[in-house]
N, C-alpha and C positions, 0 to 999 in steps of 0.2 A: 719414608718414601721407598717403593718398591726400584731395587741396581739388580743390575746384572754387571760382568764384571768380565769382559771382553781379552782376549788374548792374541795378538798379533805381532811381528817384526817388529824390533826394534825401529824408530824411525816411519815407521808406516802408523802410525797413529791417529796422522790425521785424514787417514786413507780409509782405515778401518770406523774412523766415526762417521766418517758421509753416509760410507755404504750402508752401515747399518741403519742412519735416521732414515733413508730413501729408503731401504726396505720394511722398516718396520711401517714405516709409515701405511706404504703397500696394501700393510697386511691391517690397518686402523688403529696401528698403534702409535704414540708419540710421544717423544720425550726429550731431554737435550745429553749432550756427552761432557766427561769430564777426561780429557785423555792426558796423563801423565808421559809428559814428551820424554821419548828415549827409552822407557823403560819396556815397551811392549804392553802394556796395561793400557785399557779406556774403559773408566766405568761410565756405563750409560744409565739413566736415571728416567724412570717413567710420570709424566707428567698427568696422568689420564687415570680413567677408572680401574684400568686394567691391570695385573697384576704379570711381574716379571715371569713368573710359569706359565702364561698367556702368551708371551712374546715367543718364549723355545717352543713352544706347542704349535704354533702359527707360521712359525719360519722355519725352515730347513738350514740347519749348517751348512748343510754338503752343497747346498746353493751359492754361500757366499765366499768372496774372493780370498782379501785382507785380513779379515775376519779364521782363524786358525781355532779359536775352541772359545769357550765361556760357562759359568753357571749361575745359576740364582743368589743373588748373597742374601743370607740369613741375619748375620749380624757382624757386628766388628766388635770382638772381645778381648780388652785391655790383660794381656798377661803377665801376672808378677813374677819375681824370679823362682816363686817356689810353688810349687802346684799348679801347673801349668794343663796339666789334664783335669783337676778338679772345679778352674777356672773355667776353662769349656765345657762341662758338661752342664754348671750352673748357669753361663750363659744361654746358652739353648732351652736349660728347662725354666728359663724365665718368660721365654716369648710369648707373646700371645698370638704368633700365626701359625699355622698348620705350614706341612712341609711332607713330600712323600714319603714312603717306608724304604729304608736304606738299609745293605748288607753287610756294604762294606763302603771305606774311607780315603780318599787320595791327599796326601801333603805335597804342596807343590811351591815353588820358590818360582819368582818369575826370572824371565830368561838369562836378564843382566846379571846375577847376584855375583857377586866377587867374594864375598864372605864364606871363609872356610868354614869357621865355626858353625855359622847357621845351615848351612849345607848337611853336616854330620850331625848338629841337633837334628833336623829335619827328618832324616834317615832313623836314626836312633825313637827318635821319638812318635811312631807310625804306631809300633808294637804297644806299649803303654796307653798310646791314648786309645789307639782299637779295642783294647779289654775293657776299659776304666770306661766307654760308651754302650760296650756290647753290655756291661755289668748295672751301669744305669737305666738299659730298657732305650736307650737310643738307637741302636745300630741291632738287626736282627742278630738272631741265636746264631744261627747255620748263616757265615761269610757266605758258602754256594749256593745258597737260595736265590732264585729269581729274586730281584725285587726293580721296583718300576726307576729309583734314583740311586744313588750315590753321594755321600759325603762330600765338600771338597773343603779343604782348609789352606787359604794362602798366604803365606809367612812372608813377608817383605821384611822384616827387623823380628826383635826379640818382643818386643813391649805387646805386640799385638798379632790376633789371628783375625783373618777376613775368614768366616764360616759360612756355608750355602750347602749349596747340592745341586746335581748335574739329571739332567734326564737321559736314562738308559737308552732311549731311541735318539737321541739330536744330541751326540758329542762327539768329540774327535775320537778317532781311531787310536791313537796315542797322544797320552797327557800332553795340553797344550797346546796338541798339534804338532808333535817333537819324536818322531822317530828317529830311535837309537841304531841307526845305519853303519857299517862298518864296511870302509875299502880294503876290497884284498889287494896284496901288492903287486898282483897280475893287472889290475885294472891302470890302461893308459894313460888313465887324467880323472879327477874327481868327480866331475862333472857326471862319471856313471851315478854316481848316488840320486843326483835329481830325476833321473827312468826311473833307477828301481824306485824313490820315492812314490811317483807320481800314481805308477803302478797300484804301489799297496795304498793309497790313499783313492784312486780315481774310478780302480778295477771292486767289483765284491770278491769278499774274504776267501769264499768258498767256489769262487766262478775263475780264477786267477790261472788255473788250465785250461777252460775254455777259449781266455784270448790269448792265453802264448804258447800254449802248448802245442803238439802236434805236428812239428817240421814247420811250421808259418813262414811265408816268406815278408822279407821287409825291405825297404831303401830307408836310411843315410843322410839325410840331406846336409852338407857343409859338416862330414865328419871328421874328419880328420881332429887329431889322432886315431882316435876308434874308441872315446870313452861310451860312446849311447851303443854304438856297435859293438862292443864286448859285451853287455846286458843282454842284446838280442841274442849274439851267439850263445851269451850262457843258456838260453832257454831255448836253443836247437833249434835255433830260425836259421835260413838261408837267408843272408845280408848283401842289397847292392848297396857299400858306401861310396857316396858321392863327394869329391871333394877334389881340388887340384891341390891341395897340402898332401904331403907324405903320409901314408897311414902304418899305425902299429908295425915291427916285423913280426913278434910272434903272434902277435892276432892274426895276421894274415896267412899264418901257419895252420891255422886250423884248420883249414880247408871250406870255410863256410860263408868267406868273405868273397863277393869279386870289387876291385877297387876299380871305378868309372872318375877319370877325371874332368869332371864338367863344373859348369854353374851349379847348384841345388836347385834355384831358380828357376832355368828352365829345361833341367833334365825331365822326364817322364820315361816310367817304362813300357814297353809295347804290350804287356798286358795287364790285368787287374793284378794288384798283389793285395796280403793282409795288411799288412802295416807300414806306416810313414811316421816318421820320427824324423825333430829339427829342430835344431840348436843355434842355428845361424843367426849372427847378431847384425840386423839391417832395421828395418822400421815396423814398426808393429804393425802396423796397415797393411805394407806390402807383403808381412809373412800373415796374417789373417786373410788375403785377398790367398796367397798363396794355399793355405789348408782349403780352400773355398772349393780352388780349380780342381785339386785332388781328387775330393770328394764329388764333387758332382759329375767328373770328366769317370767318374768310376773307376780310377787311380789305385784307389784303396779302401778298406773298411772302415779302419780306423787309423786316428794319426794322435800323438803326440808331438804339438810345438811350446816353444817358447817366445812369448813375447815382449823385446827386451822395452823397456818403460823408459819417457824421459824422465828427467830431475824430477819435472815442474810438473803439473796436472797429469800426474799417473793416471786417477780415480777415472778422471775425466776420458784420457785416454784409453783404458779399458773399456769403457764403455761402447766409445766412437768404434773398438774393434770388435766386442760384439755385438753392434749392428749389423759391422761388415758381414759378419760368419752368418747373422739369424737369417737377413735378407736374400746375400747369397744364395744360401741351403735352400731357401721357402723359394727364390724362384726359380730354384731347378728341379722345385717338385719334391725333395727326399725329405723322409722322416729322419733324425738325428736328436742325440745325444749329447747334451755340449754340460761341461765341466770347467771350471777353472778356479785355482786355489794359488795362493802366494805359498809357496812349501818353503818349509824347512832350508832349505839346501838351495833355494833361490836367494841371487841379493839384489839386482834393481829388475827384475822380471819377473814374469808372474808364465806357470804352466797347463795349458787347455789341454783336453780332451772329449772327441768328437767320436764318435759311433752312430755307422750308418745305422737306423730302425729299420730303414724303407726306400 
């Protein structure tokens, strides 16, 4: 039976199987899920003609929320304690389904793993088995060659590999969905790391000056300390934070900050600026109704919010808010851009991004 083999939060498991059956569905695909609770894993299993490279081909990642990365599984290959590379490569050349041309190979452990040992196998054992594939005629000659997929091998325990492959166009940005972010210890509160995440996952690779660079002006909403406002200043925006808590004293040394203490809610500034950014933890509704006014009232171009989720009916929730945002947007006429992804560096909230088109 043709799996794919789904990557999300911890805990968000059963977040990430709705979304995906409603979307695949969508797209005329259909299947049921098997989601390993706690672990970040949901293998989905296709019940229909169609084939798990149909499903990545048909759906966009960068569409869905919960949903953080995935690939096609090839197979599940029991590994003995000794040849461990030569067990996979006989695995695979036993198949009898085709699979696209690959360069190169990713080892990947899922998120929970607590095990030293497998961790450092893991590491260790990329090098070896990328030879002992490239040497069987499995993985091409030239690692830098274009090729259309990717290897992917997931190690849960010793005894076995989950093997597939990923498509070069529909994967995460970084394995898993896991970027390797580092706080400097200039930054106020951690919380900067969910900007810059959002950023490198929300913005293109090579487009990433176009929306911040250039002196950009931005507002703050409920910033205090100044963790999302220390990101903007890094990138030489002029920052209103809004907030009646205290903000940073060396951030505010910059010279780049002016501190307005109001609601976030219902500051506005009296002329357009680029950017809105908000972190304010109130009701999801009323910060989606919020990006709404921004936007339309011609506030801003673009905004980064958060929206923080209850316990119970997240999925369901997400949703109720973006109708708020589609409906809004469409009846005040604008063309937009809407984004939203559970990152990394979220834990019961999920991060949107909106760009005016029109």
């Amino acid at each position: 039976m043709e799996q794919v083999v789904v990557f999300c939060r911890p805990g968000f498991e059963t977040e990430a199987c709705r979304e995906l059956t409603d979307r695949a569905a969508e797209s005329g695909i259909y299947g049921f899920f098997e989601p390993a609770k706690g672990s970040g894993l949901v293998w989905f299993s296709l019940g229909g003609p169609e084939s798990a490279e149909d499903l990545l081909s048909r759906l966009e990642l960068s569409t869905l929320v919960f949903v953080r990365d995935w690939f096609v599984v090839l197979a599940r290959i029991p590994l003995p304690e000794h040849d461990r590379v030569g067990a996979v490569i006989d695995g695979l050349g036993s198949l009898e389904r085709g699979y696209p041309g690959c360069a190169r190979l990713e080892v990947r452990l899922p998120e929970t793993n607590a095990d030293g040992d497998l961790g450092n196998f893991a590491r260790k054992w990329v090098s070896p088995l990328s030879r002992g594939m490239r040497g069987a005629g499995l993985l091409r000659a030239d690692q830098n060659a274009p090729a259309p997929a990717r290897f992917e091998v997931l190690l849960s325990e010793f005894a076995e590999a989950v093997v597939g492959f990923s498509l070069e166009e529909n994967r995460a940005r970084f394995v898993s969905g896991i970027p390797r972010l580092r706080l400097p210890a200039s930054a106020p509160s951690r919380s900067a790391l969910k900007l810059e995440e959002a950023w490198k996952v929300f913005l293109p690779a090579d487009q990433e000056l176009d929306y911040l660079g250039g002196g950009k002006k931005a507002a703050d909403l409920g910033a205090a300390p100044g963790g999302w406002t220390w990101q903007l200043v890094r990138q030489g925006m002029f920052v209103t934070a809004v907030d009646n808590g205290p903000m940073n004293e060396e951030l505010m040394a910059s010279g780049q900050v002016e501190h307005v203490e109001a609601d976030g809610f219902s500051w506005r500034p009296k002329r357009g600026i680029d950017w809105m950014v908000c972190d304010i933890v109130d009701q999801p509704r009323k910060t989606a109704r919020l990006a709404v006014d921004w936007l339309a009232g011609g506030h801003c171009r673009y905004t980064v919010f958060n929206l923080k989720l209850p316990m119970k009916k997240r999925y369901d929730e997400w949703l109720i808010c973006r109708d708020i945002i589609h409906q809004g947007l469409k009846e005040a006429g604008l063309g937009f851009r809407l984004r939203a992804r559970h990152l990394y560096h979220d834990r019961e909230e999920i991060t949107c991004f909106i760009e005016r088109t029109g």
